[in-house]
BADOFI-331775 format. One line per 8 residues: number of its first residue (from 1); their letters; for each residue x, y, z of N, C-alpha, C, CB. Coordinates in steps of 0.02 Angstrom, whole numbers, plus 50000, padded with zeros to 5 digits. Glycine has a CB too. Layout:
BEGIN
NUM	a	X/Y/Z/X/Y/Z/X/Y/Z/X/Y/Z  ...
This chain:
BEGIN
1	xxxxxxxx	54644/48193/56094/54574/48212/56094/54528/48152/56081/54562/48266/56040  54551/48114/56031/54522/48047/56022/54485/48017/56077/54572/48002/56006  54556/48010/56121/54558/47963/56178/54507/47977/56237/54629/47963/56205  54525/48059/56252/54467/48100/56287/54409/48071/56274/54460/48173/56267  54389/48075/56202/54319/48082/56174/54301/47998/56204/54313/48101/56071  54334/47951/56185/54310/47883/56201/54297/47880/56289/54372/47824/56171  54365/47894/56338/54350/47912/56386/54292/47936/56451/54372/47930/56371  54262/48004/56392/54215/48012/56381/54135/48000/56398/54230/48003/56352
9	xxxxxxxx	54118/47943/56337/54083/47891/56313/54056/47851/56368/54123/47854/56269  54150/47823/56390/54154/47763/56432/54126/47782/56495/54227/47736/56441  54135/47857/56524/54111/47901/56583/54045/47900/56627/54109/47960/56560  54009/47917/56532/53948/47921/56545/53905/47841/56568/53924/47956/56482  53931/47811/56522/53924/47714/56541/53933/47712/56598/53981/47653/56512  53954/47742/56637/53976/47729/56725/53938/47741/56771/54030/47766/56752  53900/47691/56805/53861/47706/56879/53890/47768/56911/53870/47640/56937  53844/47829/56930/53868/47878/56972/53877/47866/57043/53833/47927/56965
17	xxxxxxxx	53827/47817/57078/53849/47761/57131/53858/47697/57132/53818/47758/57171  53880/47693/57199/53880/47629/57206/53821/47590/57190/53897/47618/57263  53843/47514/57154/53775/47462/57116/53770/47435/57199/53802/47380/57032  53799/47417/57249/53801/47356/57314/53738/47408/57355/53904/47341/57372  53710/47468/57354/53663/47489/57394/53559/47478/57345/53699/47581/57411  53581/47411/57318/53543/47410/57303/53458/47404/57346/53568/47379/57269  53394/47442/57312/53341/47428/57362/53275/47425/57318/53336/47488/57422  53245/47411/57342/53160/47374/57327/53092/47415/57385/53166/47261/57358
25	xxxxxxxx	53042/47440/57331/53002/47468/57392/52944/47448/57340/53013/47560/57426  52876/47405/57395/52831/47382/57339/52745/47421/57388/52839/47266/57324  52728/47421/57327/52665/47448/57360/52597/47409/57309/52666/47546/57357  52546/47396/57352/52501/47365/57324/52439/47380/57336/52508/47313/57333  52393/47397/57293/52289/47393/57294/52255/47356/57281/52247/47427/57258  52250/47286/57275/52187/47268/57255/52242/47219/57207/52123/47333/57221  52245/47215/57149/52279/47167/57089/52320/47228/57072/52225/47129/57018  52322/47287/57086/52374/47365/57042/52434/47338/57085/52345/47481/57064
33	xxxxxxxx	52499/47353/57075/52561/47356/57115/52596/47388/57094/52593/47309/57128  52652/47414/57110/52697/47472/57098/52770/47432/57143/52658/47561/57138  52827/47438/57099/52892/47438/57135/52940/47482/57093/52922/47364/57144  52972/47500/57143/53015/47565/57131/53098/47510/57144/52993/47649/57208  53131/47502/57101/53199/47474/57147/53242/47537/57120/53240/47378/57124  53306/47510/57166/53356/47547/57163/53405/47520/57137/53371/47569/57212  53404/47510/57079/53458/47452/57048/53471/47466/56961/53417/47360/57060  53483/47425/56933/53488/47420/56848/53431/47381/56826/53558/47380/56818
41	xxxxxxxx	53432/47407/56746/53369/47355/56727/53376/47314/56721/53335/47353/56686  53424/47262/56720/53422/47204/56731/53410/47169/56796/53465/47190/56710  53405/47182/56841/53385/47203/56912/53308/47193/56908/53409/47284/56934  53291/47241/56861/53207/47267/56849/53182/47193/56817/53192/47350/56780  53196/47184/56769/53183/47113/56738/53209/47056/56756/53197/47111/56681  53244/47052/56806/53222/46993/56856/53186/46971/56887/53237/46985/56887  53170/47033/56919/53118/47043/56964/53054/47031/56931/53121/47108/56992  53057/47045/56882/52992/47020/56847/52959/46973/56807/52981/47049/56824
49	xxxxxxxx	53037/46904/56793/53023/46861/56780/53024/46824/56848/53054/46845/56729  53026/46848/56907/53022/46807/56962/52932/46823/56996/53096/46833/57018  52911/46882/56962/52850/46900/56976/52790/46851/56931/52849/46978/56962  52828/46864/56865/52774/46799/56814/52808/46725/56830/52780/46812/56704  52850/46709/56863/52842/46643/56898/52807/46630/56961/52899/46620/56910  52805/46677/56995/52761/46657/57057/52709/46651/57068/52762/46682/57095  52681/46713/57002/52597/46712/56988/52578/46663/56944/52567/46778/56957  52630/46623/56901/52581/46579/56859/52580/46514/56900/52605/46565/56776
57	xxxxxxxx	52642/46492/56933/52650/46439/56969/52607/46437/57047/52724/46434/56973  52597/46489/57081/52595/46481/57171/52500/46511/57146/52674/46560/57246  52508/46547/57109/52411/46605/57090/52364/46578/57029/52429/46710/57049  52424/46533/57018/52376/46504/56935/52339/46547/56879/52308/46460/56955  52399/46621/56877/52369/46672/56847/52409/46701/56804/52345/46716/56887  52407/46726/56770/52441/46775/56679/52473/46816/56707/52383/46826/56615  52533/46851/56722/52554/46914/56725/52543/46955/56630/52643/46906/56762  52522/47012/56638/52496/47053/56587/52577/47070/56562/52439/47122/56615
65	xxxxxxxx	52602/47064/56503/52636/47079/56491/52648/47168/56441/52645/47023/56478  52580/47167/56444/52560/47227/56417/52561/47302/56470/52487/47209/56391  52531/47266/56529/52522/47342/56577/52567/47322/56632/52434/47365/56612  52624/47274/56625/52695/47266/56693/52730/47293/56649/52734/47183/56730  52758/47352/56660/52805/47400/56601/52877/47411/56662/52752/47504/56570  52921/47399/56628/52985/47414/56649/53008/47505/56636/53033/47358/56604  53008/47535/56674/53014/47608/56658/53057/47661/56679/52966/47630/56672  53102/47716/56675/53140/47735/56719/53085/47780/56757/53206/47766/56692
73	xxxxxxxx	53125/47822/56828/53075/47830/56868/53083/47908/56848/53081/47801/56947  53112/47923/56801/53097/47996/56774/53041/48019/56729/53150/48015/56739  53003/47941/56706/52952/47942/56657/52880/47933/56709/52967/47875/56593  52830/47956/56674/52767/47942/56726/52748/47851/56713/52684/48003/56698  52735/47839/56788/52683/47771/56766/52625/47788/56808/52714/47681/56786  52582/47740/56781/52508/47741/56794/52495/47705/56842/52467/47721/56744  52468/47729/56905/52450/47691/56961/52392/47716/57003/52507/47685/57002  52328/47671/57006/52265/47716/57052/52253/47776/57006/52293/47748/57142
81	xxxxxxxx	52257/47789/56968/52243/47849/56937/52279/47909/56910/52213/47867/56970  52319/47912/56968/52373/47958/56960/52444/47925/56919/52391/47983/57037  52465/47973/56910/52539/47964/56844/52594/47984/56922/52544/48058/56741  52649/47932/56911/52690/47930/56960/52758/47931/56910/52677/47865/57013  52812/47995/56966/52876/47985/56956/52914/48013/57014/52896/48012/56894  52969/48027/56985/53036/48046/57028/53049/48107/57000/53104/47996/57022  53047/48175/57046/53059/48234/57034/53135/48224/57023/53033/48280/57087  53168/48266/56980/53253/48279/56972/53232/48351/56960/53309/48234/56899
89	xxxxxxxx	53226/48383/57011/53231/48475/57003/53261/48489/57041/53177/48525/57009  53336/48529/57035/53367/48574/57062/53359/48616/57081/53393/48586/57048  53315/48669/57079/53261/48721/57105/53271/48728/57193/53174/48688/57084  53312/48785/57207/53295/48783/57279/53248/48830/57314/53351/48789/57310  53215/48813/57353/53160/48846/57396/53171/48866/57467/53107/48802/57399  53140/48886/57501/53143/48907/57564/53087/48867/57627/53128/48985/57553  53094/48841/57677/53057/48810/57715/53039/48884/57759/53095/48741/57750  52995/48826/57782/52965/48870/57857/53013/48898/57904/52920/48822/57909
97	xxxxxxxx	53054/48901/57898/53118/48936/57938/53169/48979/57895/53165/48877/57974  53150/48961/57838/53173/49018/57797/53251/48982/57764/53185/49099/57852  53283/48919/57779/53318/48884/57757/53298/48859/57686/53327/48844/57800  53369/48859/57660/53350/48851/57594/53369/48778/57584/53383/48902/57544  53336/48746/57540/53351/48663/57529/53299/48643/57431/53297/48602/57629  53344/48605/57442/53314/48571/57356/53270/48521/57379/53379/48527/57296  53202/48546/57394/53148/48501/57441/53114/48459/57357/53068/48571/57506  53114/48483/57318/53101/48457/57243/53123/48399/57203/53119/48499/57207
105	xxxxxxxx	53183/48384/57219/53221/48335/57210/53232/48260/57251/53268/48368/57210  53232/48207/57192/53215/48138/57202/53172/48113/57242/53257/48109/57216  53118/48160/57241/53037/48145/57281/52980/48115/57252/53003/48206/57300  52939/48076/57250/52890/48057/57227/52855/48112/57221/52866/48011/57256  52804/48117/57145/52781/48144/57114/52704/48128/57114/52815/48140/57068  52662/48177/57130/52579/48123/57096/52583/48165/57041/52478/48125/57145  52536/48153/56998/52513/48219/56928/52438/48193/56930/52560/48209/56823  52417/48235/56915/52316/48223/56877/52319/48210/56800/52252/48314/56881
113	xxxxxxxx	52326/48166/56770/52329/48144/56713/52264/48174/56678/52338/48071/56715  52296/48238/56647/52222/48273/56640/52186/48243/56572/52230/48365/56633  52205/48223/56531/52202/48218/56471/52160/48149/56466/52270/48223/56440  52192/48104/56512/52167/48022/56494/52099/48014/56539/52233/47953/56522  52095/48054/56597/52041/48042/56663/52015/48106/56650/52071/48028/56752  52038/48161/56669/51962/48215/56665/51941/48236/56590/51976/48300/56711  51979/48244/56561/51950/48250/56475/51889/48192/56470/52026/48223/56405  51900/48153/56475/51865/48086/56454/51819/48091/56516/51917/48009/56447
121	xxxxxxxx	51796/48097/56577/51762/48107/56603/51695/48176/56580/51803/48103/56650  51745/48210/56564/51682/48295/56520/51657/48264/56473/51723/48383/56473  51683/48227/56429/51659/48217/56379/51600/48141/56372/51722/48220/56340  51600/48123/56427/51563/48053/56442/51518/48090/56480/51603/47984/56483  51522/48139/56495/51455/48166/56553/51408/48209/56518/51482/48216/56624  51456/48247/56461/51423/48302/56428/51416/48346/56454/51373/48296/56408  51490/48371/56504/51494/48441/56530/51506/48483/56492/51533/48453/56573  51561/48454/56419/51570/48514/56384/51592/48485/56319/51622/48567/56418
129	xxxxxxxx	51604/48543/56272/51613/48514/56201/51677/48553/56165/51539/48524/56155  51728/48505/56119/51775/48525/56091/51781/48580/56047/51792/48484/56071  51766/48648/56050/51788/48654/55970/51867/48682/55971/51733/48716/55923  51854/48642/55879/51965/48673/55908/51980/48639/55974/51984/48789/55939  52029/48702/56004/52063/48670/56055/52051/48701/56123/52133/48669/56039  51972/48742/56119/51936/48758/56167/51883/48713/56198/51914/48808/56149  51889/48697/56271/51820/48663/56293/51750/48720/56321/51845/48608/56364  51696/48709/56273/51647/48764/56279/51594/48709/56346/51601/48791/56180
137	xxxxxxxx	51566/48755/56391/51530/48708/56464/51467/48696/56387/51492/48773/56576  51430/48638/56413/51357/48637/56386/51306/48614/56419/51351/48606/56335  51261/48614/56418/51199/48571/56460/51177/48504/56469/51146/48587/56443  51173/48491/56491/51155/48425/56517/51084/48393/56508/51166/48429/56584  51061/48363/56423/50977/48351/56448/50961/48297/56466/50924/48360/56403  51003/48255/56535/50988/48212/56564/50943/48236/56631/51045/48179/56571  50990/48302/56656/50967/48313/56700/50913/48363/56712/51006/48316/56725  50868/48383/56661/50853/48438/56630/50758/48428/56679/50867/48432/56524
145	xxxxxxxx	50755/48373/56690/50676/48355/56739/50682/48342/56806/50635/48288/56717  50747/48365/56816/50772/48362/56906/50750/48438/56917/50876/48346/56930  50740/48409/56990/50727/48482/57041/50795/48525/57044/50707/48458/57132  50795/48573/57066/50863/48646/57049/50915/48612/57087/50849/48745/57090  50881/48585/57137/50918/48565/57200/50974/48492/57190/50853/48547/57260  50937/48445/57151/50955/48398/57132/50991/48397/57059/50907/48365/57141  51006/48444/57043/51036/48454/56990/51112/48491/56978/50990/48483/56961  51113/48553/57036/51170/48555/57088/51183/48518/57154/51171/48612/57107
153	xxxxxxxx	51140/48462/57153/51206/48408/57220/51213/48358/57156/51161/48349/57326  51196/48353/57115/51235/48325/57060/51303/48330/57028/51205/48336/57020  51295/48406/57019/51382/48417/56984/51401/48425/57065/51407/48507/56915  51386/48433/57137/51434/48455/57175/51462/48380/57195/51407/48508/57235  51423/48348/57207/51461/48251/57211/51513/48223/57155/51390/48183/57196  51491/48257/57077/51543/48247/57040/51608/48275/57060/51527/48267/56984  51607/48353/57051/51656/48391/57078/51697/48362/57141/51625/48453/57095  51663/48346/57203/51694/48346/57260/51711/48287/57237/51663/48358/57327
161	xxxxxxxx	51708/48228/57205/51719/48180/57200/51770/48139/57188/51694/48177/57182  51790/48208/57117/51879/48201/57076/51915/48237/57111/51896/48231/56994  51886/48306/57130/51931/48328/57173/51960/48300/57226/51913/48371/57191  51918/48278/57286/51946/48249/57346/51992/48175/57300/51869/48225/57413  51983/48164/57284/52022/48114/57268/52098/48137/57231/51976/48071/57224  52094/48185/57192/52173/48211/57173/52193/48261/57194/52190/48223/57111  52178/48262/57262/52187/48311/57308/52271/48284/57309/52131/48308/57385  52300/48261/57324/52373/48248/57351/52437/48269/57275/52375/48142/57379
169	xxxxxxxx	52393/48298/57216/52423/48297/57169/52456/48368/57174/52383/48279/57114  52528/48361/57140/52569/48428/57128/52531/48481/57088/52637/48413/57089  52494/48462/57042/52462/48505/56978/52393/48493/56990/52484/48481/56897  52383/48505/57064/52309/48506/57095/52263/48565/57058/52313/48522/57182  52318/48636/57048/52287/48683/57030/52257/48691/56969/52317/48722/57040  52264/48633/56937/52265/48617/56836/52168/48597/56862/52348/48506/56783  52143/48582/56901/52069/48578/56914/52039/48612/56903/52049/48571/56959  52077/48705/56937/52005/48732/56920/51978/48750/56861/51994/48781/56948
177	xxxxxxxx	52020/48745/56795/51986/48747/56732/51918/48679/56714/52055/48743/56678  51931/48621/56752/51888/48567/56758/51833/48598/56825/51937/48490/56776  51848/48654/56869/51785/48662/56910/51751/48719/56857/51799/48691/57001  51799/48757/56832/51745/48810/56804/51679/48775/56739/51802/48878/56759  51736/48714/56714/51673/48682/56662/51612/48669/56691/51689/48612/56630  51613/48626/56735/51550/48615/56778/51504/48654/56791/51561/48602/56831  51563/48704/56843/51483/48767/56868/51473/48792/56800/51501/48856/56936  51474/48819/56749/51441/48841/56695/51408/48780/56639/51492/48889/56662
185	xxxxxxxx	51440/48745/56664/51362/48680/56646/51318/48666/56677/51368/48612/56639  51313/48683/56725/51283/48673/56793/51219/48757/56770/51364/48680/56879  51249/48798/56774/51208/48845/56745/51181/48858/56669/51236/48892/56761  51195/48832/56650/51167/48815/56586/51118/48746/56577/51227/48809/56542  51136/48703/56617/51100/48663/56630/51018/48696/56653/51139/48625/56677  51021/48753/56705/50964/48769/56739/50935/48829/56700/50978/48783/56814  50975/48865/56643/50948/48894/56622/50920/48871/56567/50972/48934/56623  50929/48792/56528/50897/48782/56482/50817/48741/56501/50947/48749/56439
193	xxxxxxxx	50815/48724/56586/50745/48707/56629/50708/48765/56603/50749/48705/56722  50756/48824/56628/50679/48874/56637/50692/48909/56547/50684/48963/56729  50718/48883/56503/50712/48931/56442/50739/49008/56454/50632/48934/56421  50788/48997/56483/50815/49080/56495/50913/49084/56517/50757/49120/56584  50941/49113/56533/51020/49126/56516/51052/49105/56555/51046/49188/56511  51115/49110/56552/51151/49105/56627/51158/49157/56646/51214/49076/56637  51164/49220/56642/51179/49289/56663/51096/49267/56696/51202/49367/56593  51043/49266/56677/50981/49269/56719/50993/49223/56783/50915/49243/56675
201	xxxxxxxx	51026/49178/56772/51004/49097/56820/51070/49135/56890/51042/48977/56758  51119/49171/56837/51169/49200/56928/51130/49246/56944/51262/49244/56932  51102/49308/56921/51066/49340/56953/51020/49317/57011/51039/49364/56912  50955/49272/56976/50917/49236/57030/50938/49208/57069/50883/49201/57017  50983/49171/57067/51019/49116/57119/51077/49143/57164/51054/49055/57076  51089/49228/57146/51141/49250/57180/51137/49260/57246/51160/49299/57158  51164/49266/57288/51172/49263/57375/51184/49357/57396/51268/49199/57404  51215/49387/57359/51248/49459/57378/51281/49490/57391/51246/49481/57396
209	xxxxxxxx	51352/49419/57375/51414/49407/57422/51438/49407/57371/51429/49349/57473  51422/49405/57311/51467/49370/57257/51473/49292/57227/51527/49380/57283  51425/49246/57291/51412/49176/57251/51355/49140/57244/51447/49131/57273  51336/49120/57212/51275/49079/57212/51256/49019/57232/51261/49074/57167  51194/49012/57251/51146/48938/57258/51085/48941/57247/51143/48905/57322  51076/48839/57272/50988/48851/57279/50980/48868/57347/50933/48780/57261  50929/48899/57346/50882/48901/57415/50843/48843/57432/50828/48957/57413  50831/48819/57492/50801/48765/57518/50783/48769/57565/50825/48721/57520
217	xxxxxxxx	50715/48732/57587/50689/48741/57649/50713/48661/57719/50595/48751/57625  50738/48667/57768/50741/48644/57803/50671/48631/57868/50793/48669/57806  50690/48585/57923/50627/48577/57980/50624/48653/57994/50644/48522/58061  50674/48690/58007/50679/48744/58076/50711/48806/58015/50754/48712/58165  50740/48805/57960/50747/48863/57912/50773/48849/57871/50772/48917/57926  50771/48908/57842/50793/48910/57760/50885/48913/57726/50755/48989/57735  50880/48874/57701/50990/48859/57717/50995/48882/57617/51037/48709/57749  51028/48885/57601/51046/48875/57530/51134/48838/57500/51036/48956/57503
225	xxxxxxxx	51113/48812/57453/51168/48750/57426/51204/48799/57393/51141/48679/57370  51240/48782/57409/51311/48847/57358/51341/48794/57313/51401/48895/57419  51341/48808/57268/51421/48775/57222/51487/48766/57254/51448/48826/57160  51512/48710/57256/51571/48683/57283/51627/48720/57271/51583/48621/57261  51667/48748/57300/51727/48782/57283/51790/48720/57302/51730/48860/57331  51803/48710/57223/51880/48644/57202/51938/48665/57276/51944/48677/57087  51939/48728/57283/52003/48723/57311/51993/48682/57408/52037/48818/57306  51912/48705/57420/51900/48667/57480/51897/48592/57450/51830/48692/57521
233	xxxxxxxx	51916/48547/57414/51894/48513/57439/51980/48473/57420/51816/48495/57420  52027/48513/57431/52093/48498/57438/52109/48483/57521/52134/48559/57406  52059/48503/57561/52074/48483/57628/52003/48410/57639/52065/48569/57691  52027/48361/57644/52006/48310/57647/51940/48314/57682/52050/48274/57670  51962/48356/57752/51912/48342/57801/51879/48389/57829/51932/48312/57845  51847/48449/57778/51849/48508/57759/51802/48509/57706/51913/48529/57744  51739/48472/57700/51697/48454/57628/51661/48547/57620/51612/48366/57646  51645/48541/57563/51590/48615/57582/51523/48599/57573/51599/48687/57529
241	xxxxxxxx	51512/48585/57543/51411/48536/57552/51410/48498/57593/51372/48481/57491  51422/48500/57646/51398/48454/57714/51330/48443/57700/51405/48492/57793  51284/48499/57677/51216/48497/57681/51167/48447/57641/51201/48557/57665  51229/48420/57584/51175/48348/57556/51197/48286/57545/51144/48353/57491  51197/48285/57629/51215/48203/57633/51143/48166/57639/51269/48182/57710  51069/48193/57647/51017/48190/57647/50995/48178/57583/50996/48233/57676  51037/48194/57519/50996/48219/57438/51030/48146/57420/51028/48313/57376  51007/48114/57395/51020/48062/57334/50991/48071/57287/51007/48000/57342
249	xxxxxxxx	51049/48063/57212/50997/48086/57164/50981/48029/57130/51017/48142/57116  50925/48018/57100/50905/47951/57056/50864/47981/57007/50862/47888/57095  50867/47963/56953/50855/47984/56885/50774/47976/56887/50898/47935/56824  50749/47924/56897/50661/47894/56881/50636/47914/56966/50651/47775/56854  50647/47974/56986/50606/47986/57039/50546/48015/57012/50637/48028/57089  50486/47997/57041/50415/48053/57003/50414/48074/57047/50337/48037/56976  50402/48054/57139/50400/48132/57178/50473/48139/57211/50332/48141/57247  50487/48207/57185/50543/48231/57212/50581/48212/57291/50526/48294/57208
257	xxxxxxxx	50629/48200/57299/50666/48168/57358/50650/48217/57414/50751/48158/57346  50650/48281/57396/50634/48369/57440/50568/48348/57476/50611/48456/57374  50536/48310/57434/50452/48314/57459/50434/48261/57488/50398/48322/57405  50490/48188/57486/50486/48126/57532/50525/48133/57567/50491/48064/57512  50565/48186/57583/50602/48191/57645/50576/48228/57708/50659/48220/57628  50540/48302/57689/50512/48352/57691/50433/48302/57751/50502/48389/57597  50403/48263/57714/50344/48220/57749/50387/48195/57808/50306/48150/57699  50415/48188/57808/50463/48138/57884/50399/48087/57900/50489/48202/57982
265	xxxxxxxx	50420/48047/57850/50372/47988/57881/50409/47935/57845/50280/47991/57862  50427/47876/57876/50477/47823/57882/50434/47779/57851/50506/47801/57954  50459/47769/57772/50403/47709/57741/50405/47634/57719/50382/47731/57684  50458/47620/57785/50467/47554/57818/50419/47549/57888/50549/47544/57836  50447/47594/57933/50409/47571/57994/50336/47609/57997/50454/47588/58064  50349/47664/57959/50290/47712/57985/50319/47771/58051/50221/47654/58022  50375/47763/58070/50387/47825/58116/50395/47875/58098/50429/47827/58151  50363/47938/58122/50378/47996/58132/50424/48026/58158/50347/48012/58150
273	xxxxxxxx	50427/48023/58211/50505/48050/58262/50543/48025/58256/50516/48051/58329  50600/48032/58233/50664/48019/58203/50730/48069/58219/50650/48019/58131  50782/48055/58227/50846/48105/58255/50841/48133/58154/50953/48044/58302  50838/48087/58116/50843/48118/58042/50796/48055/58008/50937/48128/58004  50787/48093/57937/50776/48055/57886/50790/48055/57844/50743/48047/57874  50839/47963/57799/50863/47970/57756/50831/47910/57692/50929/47973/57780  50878/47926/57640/50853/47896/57588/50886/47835/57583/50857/47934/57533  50878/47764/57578/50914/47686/57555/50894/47691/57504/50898/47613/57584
281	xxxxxxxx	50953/47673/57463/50911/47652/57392/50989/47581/57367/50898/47757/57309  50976/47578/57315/51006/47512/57275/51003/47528/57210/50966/47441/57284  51054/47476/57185/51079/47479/57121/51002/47456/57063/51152/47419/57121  51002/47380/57079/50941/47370/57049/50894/47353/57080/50941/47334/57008  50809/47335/57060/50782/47306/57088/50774/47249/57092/50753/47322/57087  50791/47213/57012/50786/47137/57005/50851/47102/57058/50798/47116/56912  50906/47145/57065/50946/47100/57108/50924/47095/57186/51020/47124/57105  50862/47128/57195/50854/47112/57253/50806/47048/57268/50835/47170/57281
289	xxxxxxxx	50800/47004/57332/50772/46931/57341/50729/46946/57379/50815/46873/57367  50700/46989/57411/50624/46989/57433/50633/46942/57496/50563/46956/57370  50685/46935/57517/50700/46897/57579/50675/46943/57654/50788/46883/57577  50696/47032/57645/50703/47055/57686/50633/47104/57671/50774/47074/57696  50597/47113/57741/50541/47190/57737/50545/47226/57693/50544/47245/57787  50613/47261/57691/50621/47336/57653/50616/47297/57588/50703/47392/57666  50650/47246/57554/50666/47217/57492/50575/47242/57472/50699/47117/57493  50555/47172/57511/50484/47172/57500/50464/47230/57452/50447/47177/57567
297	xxxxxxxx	50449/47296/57509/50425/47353/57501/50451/47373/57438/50437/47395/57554  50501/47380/57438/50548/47401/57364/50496/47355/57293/50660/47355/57372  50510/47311/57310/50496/47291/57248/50416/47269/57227/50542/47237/57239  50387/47307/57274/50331/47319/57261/50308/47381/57239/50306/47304/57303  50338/47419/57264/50333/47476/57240/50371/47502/57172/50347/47509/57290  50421/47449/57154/50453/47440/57104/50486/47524/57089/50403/47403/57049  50522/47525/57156/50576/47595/57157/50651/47570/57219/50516/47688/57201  50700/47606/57172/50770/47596/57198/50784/47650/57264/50826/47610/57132
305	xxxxxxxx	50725/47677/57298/50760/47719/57331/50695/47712/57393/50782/47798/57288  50713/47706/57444/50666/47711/57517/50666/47757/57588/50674/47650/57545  50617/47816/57606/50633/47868/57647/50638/47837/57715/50583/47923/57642  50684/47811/57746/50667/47774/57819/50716/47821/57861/50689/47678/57825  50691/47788/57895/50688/47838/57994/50791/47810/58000/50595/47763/58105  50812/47860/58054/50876/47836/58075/50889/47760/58079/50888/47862/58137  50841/47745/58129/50844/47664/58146/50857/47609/58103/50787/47644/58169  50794/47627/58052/50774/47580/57985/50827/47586/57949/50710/47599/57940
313	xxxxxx	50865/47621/57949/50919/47631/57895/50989/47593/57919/50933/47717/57885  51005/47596/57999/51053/47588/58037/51032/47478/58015/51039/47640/58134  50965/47476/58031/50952/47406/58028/50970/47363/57971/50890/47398/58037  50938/47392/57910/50952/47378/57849/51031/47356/57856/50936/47440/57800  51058/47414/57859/51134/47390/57839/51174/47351/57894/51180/47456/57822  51145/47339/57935/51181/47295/57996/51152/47202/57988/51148/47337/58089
């Protein structure tokens, strides 16, 4: 039994394959990189004193010894946002033909790292507040002197924003507790404008269908902005507010964007007839050099945002 037991021991110590099929798969963004090998860790830490030789010698640069982590691929690592691993689930399923297969197993993994990115996002925006180990939605009095309109394409750019982006994640569905915070900050937000509820603000804003928006007036009719529904915006190319790619929101507007869009008058060239009219605007004003017309105009008027004609806009950025 002894012998068994050491046996054993020695068993488990034993590669379940072959070490000679060893492999390397690297992927890279920007300065982030990711390699997956197929080997031992010593394997792993070669590779990575051959990585902090190449970068200090050939790049004249530090490898971080803090965020290049040696890891197995059953643990999450952090990459672009998402937490990456290697599924090991035995779990069998059924395909589109009704064949059964362990489609779960030794597959790359995304996850929504809910805890480190959207927690910390609610709580930097002031969508909502801790108590205990409940998140309660709350209001927003940043946005509390915006128009209705601009206050829902606000949370819907946030929303569509995280969403489309962890759209490819397994635990995509772990969002909609992060969409429901929103829309009820989002209504609470508008019910603390007008001094009145959220049960009042769905009523008014309700459609008759069961969902709500604002109403808005267009050239030719009246359209209304609905609240983004998380699960559309799991199809990439499939947005549901098509309707405000026209709205930019900027905090220090005094006349509303509705009412310089609404004039259709291009306040670069002065044209009227236009296929559309949209808004340019910029980060700051001081970084701009007064080199170009529009600059000019901008910074005379000492505002980050300008209503110009198709053309003027197409020009600018060309």
């Amino acid at each position: 039994m002894e012998e068994r037991k050491q046996l054993k021991l020695e068993l488990l110590k034993t590669p379940s394959k072959s070490q000679t099929d060893k492999k390397l798969k690297y992927i890279r963004y920007a300065d982030d990189f990711l390699i997956s090998v197929n080997g031992s860790r010593e394997d792993c830490q070669w590779i990575k004193g051959k990585l902090a030789e190449f970068i200090g010698n050939s790049l004249k640069m530090e490898l971080s010894n803090e965020k290049t982590l040696i890891t197995h691929s059953g643990k999450y690592a952090r990459f672009l946002g998402y937490d990456v691993c290697v599924r090991r689930n035995n779990k069998v399923k059924s395909d589109k033909n009704n064949h059964l297969k362990r489609s779960l197993c030794n597959n790359a993994e995304l996850i929504v790292p809910l805890n480190d990115k959207i927690h910390k996002f609610i709580f930097e925006k002031g969508v909502a507040r801790q108590i205990n180990d409940i998140l309660e939605p709350i209001k927003r009095n940043s946005l509390l002197y915006l128009t209705d309109l601009e206050i829902i394409s606000t949370y819907n750019a946030e929303l569509r924003g995280i969403c489309n982006y962890y759209h490819l994640a397994s635990n995509f569905n772990k969002l909609s507790y992060f969409a429901y915070l929103m829309e009820y900050s989002c209504l609470k937000t508008l019910a603390a404008k007008y001094d009145s509820s959220v049960k009042k603000m769905w009523t008014k804003f309700k459609d008759g269908n069961g969902r709500w928006g604002i109403p808005y007036e267009t050239k030719t009719e009246k359209k209304r902005m609905y609240f983004n529904n998380f699960m559309d915006c799991k199809k990439v190319y499939d947005y549901t507010d098509v309707k405000t790619n026209a709205i930019n929101i900027f905090a220090q507007s005094i006349t509303t964007f509705e009412q310089r869009l609404k004039a259709e008058v291009c306040e670069l060239c002065g044209a009227t007839e236009s296929e559309r009219f949209e808004i340019h605007h910029v980060n700051k004003v001081k970084n701009l050099e007064g080199k170009q017309p529009w600059e000019r105009i901008m910074i005379a008027k000492r505002r980050k945002t300008l209503v110009v004609c198709r053309k003027c806009h197409l020009d600018i950025h060309n």
